[in-house]
N, C-alpha and C positions, 0 to 999 in steps of 0.2 A: 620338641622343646621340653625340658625339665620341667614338672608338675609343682606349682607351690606348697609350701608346707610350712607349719610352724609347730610349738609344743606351749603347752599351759604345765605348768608345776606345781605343786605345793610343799610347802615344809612347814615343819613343826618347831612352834615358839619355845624355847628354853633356857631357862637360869643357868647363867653362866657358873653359878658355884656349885648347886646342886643339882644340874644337868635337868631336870626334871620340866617337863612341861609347860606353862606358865598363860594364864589368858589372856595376852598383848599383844594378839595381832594386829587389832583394832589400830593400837600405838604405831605398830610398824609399818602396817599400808598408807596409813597417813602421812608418815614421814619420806616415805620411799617414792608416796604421787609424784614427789618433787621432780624425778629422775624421771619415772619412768609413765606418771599420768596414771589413766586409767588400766594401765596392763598389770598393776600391782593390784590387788581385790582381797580379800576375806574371803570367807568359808563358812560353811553352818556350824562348826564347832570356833569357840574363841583362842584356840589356840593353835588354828592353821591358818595359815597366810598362802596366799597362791601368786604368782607372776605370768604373764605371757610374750610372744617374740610376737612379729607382725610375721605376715606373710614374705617368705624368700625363695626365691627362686637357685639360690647357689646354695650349699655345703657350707664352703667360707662363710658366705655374709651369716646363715644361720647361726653356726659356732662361737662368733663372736658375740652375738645378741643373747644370745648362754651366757656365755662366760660375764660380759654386761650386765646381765641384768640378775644374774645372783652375787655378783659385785655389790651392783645398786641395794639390793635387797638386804643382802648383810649388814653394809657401813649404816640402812636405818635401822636395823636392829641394836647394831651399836650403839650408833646415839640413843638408841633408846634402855641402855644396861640390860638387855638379851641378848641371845641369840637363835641361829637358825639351824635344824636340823635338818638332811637329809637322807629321810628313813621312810618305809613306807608303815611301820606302824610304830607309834612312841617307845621309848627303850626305857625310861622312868619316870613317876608323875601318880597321880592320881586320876584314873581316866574316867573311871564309872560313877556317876552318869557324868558324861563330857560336858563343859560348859555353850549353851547353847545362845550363838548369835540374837540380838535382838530383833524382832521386825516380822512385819506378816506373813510373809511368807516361809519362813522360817518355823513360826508358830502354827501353822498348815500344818507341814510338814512331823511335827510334836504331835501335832493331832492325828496325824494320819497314819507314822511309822512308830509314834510312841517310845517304845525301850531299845527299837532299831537303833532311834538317835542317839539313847545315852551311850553307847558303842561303838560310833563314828571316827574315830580317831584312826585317820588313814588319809596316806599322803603320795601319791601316784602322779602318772608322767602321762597326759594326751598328745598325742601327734594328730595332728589334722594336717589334712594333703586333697588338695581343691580339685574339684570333680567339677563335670562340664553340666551334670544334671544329678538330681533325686535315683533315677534309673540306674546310672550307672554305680552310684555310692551303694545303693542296696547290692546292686550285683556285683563288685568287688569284695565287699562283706563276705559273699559267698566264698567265695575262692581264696578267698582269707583263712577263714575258718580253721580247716586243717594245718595252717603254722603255727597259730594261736598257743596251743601247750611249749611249743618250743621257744618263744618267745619269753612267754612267763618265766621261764626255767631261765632263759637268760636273761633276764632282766628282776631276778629275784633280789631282794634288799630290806627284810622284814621278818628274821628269825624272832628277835626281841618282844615282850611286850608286859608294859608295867613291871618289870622287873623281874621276868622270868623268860629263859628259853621254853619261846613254843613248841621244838622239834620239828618245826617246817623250815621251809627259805624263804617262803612265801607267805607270813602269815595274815598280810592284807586281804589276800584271794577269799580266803576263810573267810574274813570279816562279810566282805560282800555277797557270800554265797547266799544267804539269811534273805536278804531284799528279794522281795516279788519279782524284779525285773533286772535280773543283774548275771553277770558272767557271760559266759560262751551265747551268740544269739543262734536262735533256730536258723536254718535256711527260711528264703522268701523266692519265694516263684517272680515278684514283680515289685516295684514301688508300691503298686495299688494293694498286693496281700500284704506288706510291712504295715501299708496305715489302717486296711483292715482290720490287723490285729492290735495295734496302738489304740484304735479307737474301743475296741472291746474293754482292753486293759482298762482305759480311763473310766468306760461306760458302768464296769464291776468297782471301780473306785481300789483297783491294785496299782495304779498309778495316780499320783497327784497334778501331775500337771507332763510335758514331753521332756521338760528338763529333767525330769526321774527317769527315765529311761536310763537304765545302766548298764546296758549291755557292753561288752566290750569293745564291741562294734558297731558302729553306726551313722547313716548317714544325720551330720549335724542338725539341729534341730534350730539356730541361729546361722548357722556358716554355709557358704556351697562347699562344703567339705568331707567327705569318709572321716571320722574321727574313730584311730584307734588308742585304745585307754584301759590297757589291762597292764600296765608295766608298774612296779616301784619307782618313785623317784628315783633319780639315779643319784650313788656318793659323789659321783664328778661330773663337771658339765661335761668334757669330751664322750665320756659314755653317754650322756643324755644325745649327746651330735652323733654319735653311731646309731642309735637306738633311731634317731628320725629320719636318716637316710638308710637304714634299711628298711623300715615301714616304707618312706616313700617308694623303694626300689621295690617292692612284694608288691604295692600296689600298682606300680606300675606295668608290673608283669601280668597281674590280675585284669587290670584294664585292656593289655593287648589280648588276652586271654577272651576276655567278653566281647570285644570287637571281630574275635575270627569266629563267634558264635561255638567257641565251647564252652560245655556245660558243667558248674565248680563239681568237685566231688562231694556229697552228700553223706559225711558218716555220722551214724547214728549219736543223738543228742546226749543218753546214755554212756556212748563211748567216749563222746569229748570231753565229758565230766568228767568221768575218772581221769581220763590224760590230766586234765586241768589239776584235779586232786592230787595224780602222783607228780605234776613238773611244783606244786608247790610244796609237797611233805620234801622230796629231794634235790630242786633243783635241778640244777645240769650233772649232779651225781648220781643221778637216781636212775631207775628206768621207767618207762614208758609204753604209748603205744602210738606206733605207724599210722595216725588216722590214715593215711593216704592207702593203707594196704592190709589194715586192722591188725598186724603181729605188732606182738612185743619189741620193741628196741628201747638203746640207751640213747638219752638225751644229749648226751656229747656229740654221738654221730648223727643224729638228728639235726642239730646245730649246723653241723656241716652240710648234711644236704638243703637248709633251708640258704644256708648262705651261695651255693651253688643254683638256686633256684633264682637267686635275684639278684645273681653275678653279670647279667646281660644289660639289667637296668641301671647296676652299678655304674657299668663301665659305660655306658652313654652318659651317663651323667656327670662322669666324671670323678668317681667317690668310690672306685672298688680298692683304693688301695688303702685309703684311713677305715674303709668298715673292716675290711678282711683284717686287715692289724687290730683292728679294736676287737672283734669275735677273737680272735687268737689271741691276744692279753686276757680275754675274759675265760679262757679254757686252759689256761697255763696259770695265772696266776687269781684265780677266781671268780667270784659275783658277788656282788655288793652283801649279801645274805655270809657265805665264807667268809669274806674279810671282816664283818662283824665279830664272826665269833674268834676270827684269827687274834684277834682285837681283845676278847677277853681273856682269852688261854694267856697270853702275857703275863698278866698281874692279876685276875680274878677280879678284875674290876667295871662293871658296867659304865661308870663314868669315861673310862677309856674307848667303850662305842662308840658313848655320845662323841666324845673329843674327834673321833674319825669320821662323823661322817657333818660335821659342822662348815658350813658355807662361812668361806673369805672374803672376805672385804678388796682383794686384790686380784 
């Protein structure tokens, strides 16, 4: 039976004339409950708004609850004389220090991560995909692991930021690298060594509470879920619906993986970092390295073996023929990170990003 899964989103609020930023999310989740309730929410910065899907068991039903609900999302921005970006870090605005949500725990958070916060402006894609226990989510995390840089690389969407090319595709990954608890997770021998060391973290006061936990992997701290949360938003929902049936398909290979009692591969914490660093400076153009086998290779081809990896899970499920076409659109004609800049080389205009990666009302 297909694993459930859904995604949480965020996008970034901005003036429709001068593209730029703006603090009315507030306005816009409000408007948007109407639709969609509590699956529309705010964020610790006021000028990101988030949405969620419920739990789905098919491709189909998922894709359309995307396409819905950044529908929903947009038409209240509309009403509200904004709009919605889909970027993982703002493309212009004034970001530093970001304006920060009101509320206590929020204010925690000011006290605890301080000039982290005024820097927060980053807008990413989670897939959660329902695990039967704590055990098992930690031990797919493992076997995770090593796809993780390839992922990034294909799910890049965050060259921009305030108004300048960072020279990455990835420049959200940056932003989080800085957090005590964030990026690539370690391996964990068990559920029990994960809350081990969670408990430590919290005990040193490098996390504030489990909802900081930022790794990019992790078994959910509300949900019976593996949530993973290292991608950009994606510019269109149908890449968002590739991006979470291939997570589900990896994890699902991962789960049978941990069922026949093998053991994930373990490459050095060192070595994923730099992967992480170089799928984000280049994307799916750049090179890299084989965690699985520690040589050098290009992330194009890496792309392909990871989609060969979770071709099996695909095809039970039903969905090897929209992700394989979507991986092969995204290798022929980009990543949301390219198209950006495909975007500005036009007319030299950043307002032209903005314009391409803005959610429809339809």
């Amino acid at each position: 039976m297909a694993l459930r899964f859904g995604i949480e989103e965020e996008y970034f609020v901005v003036d429709p004339v001068s593209r730029e930023v703006v603090p009315r999310a507030a306005d816009v989740v409000r408007r948007a409950g109407a639709a969609l309730g509590e699956r529309a929410s705010t964020e610790l910065v006021a000028f990101l708004a988030e949405a969620k899907t419920t739990p789905c068991d098919d491709l189909d039903k998922l894709a359309e609850q995307i396409r819905s609900m950044r529908a929903a999302m947009a038409a209240a921005a509309a009403a509200e004389g904004v709009r919605l970006a889909a970027t993982g870090t703002p493309v212009l605005g004034d970001l530093v220090p970001a304006p920060i949500v009101a509320g206590a725990r929020y204010a925690e958070s000011l006290a605890v991560y301080r000039g982290l916060d005024d820097e927060q402006s980053i807008c990413s894609c989670h897939v959660h995909v329902e695990m039967p226990d704590r055990e098992r989510a930690v031990q797919v995390g493992n076997h995770l692991r090593p796809w993780l840089p390839v992922l990034l690389a294909l799910t890049a969407n965050s060259p921009y930021w305030a108004g300048r090319d960072t020279g990455h595709a990835c420049w959200r990954v940056m932003a989080w690298a800085r957090w005590p608890v964030a990026g690539p997770p370690p391996f964990f021998e068990s559920a029990a060594h994960y809350d081990d060391l969670v408990g430590t973290l919290l005990g040193c006061g490098a996390l504030m509470d489990t909802g900081t936990i930022f790794w990019d992997v992790r078994p959910s701290a509300r949900l019976p879920t593996v949530e993973v949360r290292l991608a950009d938003v994606a510019p269109a929902a149908e890449e968002a619906a590739v991006l979470a049936a291939l997570v589900r398909a990896l994890v699902q290979v991962a789960s049978e993986a941990v069922e026949a009692g093998e053991r994930a591969p373990d490459p050095p914490q060192e070595m994923l970092r730099a992967a992480y660093w170089l799928a984000a400076r280049d994307g799916l153009a750049g090179r890299g390295v084989d965690l699985r086998t520690g040589r050098p290779a290009g992330f194009r081809a890496m792309a392909g073996d990871l989609l060969a990896h979770a071709l099996p899970a695909l095809r039970d499920a039903g969905d090897a023929d929209l992700v394989t076409r979507g991986v092969r659109d995204l290798l022929a004609g980009g990543t949301g990170a390219e198209r950006q800049r495909g975007a500005y080389r036009r007319r030299g205009r950043l307002t032209d990003v903005v314009d391409g990666v803005l959610l429809r009302d339809r």
